[in-house]
N, C-alpha and C positions, 0 to 999 in steps of 0.2 A: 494556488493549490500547492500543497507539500505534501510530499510521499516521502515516508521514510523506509526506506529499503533496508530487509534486512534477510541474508543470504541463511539460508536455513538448512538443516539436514532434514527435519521434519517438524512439524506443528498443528495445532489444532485452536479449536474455539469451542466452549461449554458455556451453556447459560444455561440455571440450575442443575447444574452438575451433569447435565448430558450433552455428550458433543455433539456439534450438531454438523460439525464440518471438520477436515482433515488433508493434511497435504505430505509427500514425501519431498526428495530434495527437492530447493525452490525458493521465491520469495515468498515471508513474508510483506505486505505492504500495509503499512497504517497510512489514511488518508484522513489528511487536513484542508476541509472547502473554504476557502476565503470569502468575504460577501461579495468581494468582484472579478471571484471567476468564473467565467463563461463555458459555453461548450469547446472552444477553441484549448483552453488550459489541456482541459481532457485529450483531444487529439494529440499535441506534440509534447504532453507527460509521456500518455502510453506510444507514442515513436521511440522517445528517449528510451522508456523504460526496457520494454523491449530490444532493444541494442545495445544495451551498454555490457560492454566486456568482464566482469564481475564473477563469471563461472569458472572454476578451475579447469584448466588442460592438463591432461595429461602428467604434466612435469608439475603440479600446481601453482604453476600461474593465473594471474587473473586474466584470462584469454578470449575464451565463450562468451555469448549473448544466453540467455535464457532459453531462447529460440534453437543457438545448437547443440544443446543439450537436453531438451524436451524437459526443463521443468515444468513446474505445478505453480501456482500462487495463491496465494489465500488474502484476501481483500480484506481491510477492516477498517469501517470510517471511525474517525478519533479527533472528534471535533478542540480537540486538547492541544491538541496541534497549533491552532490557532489564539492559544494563548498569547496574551501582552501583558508580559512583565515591566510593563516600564514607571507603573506608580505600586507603593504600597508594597505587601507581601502577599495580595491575593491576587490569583490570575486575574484577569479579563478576558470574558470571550466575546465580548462586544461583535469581535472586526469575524466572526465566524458567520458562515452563510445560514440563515433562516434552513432549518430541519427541511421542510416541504422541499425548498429547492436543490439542497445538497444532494436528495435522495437520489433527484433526477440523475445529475451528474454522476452520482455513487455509480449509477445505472447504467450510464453511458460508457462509464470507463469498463463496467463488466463485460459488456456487449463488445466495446472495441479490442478489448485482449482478445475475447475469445476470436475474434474475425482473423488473428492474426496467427489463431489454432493452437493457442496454448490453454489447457485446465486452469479456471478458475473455481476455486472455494471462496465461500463467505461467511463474514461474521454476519448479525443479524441488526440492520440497521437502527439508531438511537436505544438499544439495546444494553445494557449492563454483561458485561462478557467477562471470562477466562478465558487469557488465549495462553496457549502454551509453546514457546517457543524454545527447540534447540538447534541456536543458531550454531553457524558454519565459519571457523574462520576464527572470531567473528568478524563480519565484513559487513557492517552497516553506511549506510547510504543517505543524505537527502537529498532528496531532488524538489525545486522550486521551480515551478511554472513559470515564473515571471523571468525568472533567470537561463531560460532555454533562451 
């Protein structure tokens, strides 16, 4: 699983030209499902994600968690993510999880942020989207499942 984190002032998602989702300071997160990740990825993605120091204090440093700051996040799966570059000049997404099961997990991680009481937004799964991002910073992130 890859999340690419990216530290935002605000942003949003439109598909056909109406937003249908909206976030103030916060992450945005693009998510990439691999075909062998499980519900465990999910679990200690959103620990990680959740804790990591990355919000500005005060003096702006990167100090805060998301959590001491009460951001927002705005979820957006991006099976793109799971591109392999490694023959030719066209992607592969071979090694990306089958749609039906991504969803689940899409689903899980919504569920697990929120138990941990931070706002979650979303784009709109296997969807064709405009996301509109003004990042913060900018302070982008990835984080890899497999590498917790």
């Amino acid at each position: 699983m890859r999340l690419l984190i990216q530290r935002v002032a605000k942003a949003s998602v439109e598909i056909e030209s109406e937003t249908i989702s909206s976030i103030g300071a916060g992450y945005v997160i693009l998510l990439g499902i691999f075909e062998d990740d499980a519900a465990d990825d999910v679990t200690k993605s959103v620990q990680k994600l959740v804790n990591l120091r990355i919000m500005s204090d005060d003096e702006g440093k990167m100090n805060r968690s998301i959590l001491d700051v009460h951001g927002e996040i705005l979820l957006v799966s991006q099976f793109t993510l799971c591109a392999d570059l490694t023959f030719g000049r066209r992607p592969s997404f071979i090694k990306a999880k089958k749609p039906e099961e991504a969803e689940k997990l899409y689903k899980q991680m919504i569920t697990e942020i929120e138990k941990v009481g931070l706002s979650v937004q979303t784009g709109r799964f296997g969807s064709y989207m405009t996301v509109k991002i003004e990042n913060d910073g900018p302070v982008t992130i990835i984080l890899d499942s497999k590498k917790i």
